[in-house]
N, C-alpha and C positions, 0 to 999 in steps of 0.2 A: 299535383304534379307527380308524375310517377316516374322514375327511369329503367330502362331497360337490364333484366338482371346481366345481362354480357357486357355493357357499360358499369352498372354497382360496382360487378367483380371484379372490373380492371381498373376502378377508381380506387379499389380497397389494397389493390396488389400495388400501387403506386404510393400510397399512403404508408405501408409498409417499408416498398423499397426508400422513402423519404426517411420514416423512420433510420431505418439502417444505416444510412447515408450519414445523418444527424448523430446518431452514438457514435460511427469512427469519427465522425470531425473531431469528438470531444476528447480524443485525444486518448494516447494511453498515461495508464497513472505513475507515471517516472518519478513526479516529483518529490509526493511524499517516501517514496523507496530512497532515493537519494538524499534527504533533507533527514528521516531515522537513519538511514544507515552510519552516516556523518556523523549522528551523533550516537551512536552504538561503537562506532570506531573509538571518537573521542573518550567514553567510558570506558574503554579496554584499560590504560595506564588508571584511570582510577580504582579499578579494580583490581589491578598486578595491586597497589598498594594498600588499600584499606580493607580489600576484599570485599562480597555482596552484598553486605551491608549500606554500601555509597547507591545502590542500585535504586532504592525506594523512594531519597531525596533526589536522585539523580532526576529521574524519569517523572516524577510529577513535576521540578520545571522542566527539565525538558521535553517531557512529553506535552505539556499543556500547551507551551512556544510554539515546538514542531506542528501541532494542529493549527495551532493561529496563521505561522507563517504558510500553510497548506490550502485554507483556508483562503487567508487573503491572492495567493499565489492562481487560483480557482474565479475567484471575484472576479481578478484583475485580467486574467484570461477568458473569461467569459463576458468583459466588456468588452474588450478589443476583439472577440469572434463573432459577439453575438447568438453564438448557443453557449447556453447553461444546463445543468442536469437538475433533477430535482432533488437536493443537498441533502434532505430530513431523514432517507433511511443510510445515506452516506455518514450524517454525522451521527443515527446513533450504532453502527456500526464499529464508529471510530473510536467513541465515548465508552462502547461495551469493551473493546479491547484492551483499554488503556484500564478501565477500571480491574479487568479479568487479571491484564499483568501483573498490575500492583498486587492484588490480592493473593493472587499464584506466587509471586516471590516472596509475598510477607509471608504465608500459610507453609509452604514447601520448604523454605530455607536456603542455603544456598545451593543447591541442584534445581532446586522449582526457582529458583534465584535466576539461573542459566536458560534452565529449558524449559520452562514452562511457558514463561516468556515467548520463545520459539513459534512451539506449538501453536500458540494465541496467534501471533503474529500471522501463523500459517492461514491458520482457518478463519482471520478476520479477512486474506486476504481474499480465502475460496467465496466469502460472503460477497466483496467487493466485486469478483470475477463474475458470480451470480448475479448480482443486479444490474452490471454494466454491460454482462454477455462476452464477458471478454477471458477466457480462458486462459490468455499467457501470463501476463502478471502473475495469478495462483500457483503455475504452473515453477515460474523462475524462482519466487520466493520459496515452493515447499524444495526445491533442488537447491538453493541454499541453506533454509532451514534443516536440512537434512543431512547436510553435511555439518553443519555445527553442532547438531544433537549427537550425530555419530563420535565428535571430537568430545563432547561432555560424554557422552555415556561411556566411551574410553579410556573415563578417568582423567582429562587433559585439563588444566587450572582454566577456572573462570573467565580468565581475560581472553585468554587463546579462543574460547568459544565465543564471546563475542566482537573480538574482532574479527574473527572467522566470518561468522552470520552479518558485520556491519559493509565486511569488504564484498559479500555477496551481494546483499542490498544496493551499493552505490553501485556494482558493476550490473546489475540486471537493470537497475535505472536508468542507465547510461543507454546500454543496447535499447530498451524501451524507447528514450527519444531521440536514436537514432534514428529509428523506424520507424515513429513519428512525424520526423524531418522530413524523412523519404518518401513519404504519403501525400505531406502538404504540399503544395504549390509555391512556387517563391515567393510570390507576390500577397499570398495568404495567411504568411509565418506572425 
């Protein structure tokens, strides 16, 4: 059976737009932005008081939580739609940044404590923007990330910086599933 290359090529260019179709269903990635940022806020007073140091114990539970509940949040949304993404380069991704963190603020001190952090966060999330094809996300996170690096390299104490960069995160999460909402169909949410 052979088919005609003017049908192949419009079965492929459909396959395609199916594709494309299928990644925006999935949604933009709000949640994990909103679920760190939360908890990047909440470590702002730990750090007014103990300083950088709270950073290292902080984020390995917290960071390990925030994936689980990101995770599960992912699961649970992808039973009730029906599409799922393929998790494996999302989670080592996710796994690389958390370890990159830890490492950067143990290594750096408390400036690599602040920003290096940052950074990671930035360019884990250009990674995530990359495989999902989705350029805003990277885009909102480094204009936040960038404004809190600007307040860390200004000299401005630790905490300032990450409330800075916690309250940018929950607020680009927010517009994120706003715009999300606005995409889906009522009846689809």
């Amino acid at each position: 059976m052979t088919m005609h290359p003017l049908r192949a090529a419009e079965t492929l260019e459909e396959l395609a737009e199916l594709r494309r179709r299928s990644r925006r269903s999935l949604g933009q990635p709000w949640f994990p932005m909103v679920c760190f940022g939360i908890v990047t806020i909440f470590s702002a007073p730990l750090v007014a008081v103990a300083g950088t140091v709270v950073l290292l114990p902080l984020w390995i539970a917290a960071g390990v939580g925030g994936m689980v509940l990101t995770s599960r949040y992912y699961h649970r949304r992808g039973r009730f739609t029906g599409i799922t993404a393929r998790s494996g380069p999302v989670w080592a991704v996710a796994i690389g940044m958390f370890v990159v963190c830890l490492l950067a603020g143990n290594v750096w001190g408390a400036a690599g404590g602040s920003v290096a952090p940052i950074v990671i966060v930035i360019l884990g999330y250009a990674a995530m923007g990359w495989l999902q094809r989705n350029a805003l996300p990277p885009a909102m996170t480094a204009a936040g990330g960038t404004i809190a690096a600007l307040l860390a390299l200004s000299g401005q104490r630790p905490w300032l910086v990450e409330s800075a960069f916690g309250v940018t995160l929950v607020g680009a999460g927010a517009i994120l599933r706003t715009l999300e909402k606005a995409r889906i169909p009522e009846g689809c949410r």
